[in-house]
C-alpha positions as CSV (number, residue, x, y, z in Angstrom):
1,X,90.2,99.9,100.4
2,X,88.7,103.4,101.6
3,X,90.2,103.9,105.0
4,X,87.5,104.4,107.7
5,X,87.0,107.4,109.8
6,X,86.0,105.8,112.7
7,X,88.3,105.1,115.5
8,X,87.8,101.2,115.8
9,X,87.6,98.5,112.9
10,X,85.7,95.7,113.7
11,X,86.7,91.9,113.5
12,X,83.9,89.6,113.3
13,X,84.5,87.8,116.6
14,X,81.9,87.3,118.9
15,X,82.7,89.5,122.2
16,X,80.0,87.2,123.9
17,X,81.8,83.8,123.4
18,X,85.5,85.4,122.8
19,X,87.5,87.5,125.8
20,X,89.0,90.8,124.4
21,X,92.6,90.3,124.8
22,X,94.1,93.9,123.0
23,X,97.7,94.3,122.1
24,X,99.8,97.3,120.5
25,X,103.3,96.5,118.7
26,X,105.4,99.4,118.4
27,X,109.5,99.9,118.2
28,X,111.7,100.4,120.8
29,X,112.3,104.4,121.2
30,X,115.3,105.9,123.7
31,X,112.9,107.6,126.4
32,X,110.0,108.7,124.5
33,X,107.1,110.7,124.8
34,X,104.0,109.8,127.2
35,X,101.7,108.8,124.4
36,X,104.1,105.6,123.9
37,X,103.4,104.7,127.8
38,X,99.4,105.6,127.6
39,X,99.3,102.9,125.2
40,X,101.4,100.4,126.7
41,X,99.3,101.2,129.9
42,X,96.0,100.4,128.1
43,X,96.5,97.2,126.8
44,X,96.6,93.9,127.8
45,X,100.3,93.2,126.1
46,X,102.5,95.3,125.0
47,X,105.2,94.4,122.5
48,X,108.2,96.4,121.6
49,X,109.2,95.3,118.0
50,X,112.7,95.2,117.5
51,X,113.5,92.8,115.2
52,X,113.2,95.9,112.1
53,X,115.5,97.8,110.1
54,X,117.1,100.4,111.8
55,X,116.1,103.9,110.6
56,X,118.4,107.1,110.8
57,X,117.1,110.2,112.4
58,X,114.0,108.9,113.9
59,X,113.3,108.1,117.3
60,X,115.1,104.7,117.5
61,X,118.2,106.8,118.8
62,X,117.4,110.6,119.6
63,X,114.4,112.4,121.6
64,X,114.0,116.2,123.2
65,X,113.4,117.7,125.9
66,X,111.8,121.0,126.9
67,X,114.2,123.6,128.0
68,X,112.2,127.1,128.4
69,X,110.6,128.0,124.9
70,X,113.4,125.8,123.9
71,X,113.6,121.9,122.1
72,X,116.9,120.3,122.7
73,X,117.7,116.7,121.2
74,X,119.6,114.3,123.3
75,X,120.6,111.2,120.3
76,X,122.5,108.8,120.9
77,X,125.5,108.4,119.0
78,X,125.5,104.7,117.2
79,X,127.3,103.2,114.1
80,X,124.8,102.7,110.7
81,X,127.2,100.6,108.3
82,X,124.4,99.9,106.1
83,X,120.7,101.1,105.2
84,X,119.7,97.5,105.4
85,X,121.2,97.4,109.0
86,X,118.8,95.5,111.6
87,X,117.9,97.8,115.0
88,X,119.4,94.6,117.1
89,X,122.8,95.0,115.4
90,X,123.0,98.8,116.3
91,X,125.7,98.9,118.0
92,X,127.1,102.4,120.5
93,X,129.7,104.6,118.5
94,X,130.9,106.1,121.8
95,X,130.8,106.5,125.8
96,X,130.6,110.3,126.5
97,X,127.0,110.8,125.3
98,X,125.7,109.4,128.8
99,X,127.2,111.9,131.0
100,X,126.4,114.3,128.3
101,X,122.3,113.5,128.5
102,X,122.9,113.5,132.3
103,X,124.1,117.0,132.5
104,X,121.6,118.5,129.9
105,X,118.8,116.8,132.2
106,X,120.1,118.3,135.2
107,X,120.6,121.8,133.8
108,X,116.9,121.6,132.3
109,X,115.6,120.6,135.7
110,X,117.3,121.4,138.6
111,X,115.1,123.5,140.1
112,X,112.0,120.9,139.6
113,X,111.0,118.6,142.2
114,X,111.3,115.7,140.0
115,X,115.1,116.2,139.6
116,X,115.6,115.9,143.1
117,X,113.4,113.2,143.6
118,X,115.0,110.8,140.2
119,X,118.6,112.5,140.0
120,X,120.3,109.6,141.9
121,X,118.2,107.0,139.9
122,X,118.9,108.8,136.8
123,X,122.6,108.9,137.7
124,X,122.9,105.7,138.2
125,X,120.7,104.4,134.8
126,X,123.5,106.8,132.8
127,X,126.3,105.2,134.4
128,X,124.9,102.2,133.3
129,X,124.5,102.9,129.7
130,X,127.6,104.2,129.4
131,X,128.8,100.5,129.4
132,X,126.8,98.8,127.0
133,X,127.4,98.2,123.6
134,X,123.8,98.4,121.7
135,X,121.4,100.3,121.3
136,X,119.0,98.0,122.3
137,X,120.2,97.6,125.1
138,X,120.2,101.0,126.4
139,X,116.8,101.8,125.3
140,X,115.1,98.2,127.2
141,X,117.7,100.1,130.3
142,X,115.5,103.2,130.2
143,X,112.2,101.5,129.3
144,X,112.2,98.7,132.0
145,X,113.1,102.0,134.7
146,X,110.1,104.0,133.2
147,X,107.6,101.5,133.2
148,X,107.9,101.0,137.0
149,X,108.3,104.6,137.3
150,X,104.8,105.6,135.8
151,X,103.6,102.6,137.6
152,X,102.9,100.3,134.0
153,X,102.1,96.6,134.9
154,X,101.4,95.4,131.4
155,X,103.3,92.4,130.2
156,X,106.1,93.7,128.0
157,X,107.4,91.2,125.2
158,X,110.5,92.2,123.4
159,X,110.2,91.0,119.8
160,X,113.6,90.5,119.0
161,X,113.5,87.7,116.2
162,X,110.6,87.4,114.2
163,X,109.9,86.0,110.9
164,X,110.1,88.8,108.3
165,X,107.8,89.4,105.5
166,X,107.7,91.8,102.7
167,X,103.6,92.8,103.3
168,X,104.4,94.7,106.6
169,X,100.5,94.2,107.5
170,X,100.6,90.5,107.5
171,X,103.5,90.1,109.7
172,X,102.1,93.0,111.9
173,X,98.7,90.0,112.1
174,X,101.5,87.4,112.5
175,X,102.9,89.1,115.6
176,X,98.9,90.0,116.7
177,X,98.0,85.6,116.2
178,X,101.0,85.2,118.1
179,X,100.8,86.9,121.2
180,X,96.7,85.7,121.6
181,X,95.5,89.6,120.5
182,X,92.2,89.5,118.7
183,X,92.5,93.4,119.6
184,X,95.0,95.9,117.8
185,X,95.6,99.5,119.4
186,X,97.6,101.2,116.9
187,X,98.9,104.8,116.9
188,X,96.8,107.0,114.6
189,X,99.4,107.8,112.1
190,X,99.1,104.0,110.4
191,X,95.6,104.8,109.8
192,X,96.8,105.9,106.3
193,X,98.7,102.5,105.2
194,X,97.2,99.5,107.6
195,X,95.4,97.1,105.0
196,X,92.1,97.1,107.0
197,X,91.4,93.9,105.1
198,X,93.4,91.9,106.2
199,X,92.2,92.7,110.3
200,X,89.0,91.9,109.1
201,X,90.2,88.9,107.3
202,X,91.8,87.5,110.3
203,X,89.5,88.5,113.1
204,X,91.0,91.4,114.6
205,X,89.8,94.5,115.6
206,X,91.7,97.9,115.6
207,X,91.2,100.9,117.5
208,X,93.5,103.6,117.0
209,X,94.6,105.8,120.3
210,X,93.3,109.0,120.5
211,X,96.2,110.6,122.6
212,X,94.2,113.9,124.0
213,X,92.2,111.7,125.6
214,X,94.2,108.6,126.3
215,X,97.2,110.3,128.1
216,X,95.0,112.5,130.8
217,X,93.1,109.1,131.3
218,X,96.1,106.9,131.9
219,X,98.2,109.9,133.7
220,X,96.0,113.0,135.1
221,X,97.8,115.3,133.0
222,X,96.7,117.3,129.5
223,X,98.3,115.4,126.4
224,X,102.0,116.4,126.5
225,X,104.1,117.6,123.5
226,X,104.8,114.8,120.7
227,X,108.4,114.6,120.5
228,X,109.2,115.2,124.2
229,X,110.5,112.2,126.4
230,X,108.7,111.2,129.4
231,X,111.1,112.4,131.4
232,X,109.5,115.7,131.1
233,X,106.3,114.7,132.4
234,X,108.3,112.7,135.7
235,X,110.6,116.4,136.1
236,X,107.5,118.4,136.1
237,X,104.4,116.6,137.8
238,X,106.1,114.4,140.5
């Protein structure tokens, strides 16, 4: 099917008889960029899928920050036995990188007012991490502490054992029926593989974000730099 160019793909429900109820689905990242929250804050639910295949050097794990004209990567440092391996059984190949994170945020942002408002909280969340033993875990840490930190109030479900199925489309509607979404906000770059058919086929619309205009709508400030963690945007602008 020739992929539209319009932002939103129509279902055939009836928004006169049937309440919009819009959902995005999208796996867990260790503090990422502010286009992941703009979407989270502009749905109804928002589910983090982790019940996936893990993937190396991607942003399951790893993310940057901003230091001058500089990127820096702070990764977390996990054990991959297997390219089959499932995100859930990713499990934390060592202790130090939390301290390590915690001292490359502070010597990126001392000097903002966002450093000296977070750094205890901050402190705290990496002392924290330290102790756990999946990655998972660490990223739902950092996620749960940056939703109430950008003030998010959208339900949150953490898919954590779904059914799999080889068509990734059809489980993507699966997830959609299940949750009550007759709505789909994707991210722009599955415009290119999402079976549109299959949306139509069961009802459900998709819209796909439009991140120059979503993020300054959700949060005041110009789209940020893909690939930077939101912790940039908290340093600078609070």
């Amino acid at each position: 099917m020739q992929v539209p160019n319009s932002n939103t793909i129509s279902g055939l429900r009836d928004s006169r008889t049937t309440k919009a109820k819009t959902a995005a689905v999208i796996q867990s990242n260790y503090i990422p960029w502010l286009g992941y929250f703009a979407m989270a804050a502009d749905v109804d639910v928002f589910v983090i899928y982790e019940d996936v295949q893990y993937t190396k050097n991607d942003w399951r794990n790893r993310n940057q920050i901003k230091v001058g004209d500089q990127v820096q990567w702070l990764s977390v440092p996990v054990h991959q036995r297997c390219l089959e391996q499932n995100f859930m059984e990713t499990s934390i190949a060592a202790k130090w990188w939390a301290r390590k994170h915690f001292n490359s945020l502070s010597h990126a942002f001392s000097k903002t007012t966002g450093w000296r408002k977070y750094k205890s909280e901050l402190s705290h969340l990496y002392e924290a991490a330290a102790n756990l033993d999946y990655l998972y875990q660490v990223n739902r840490l950092f996620l749960d502490w940056a939703f109430c930190k950008l003030d998010i109030n959208t339900p949150v479900i953490h898919l954590d054992n779904f059914p799999h199925n080889t068509d990734p489309t059809r489980r993507l509607v699966r997830i959609l029926d299940s949750v009550g979404a007759n709505q789909y906000l994707s991210g722009p770059a599955a415009r290119g593989y999402i079976d549109h058919d299959q949306f139509i086929a069961a009802n459900i619309a998709i819209e796909y974000a439009d991140y120059e205009t979503l993020i300054p709508r959700k949060f005041g400030v110009p789209m940020s730099i893909p690939g930077t963690s939101f912790l940039q945007h908290l340093m600078e602008n609070h």
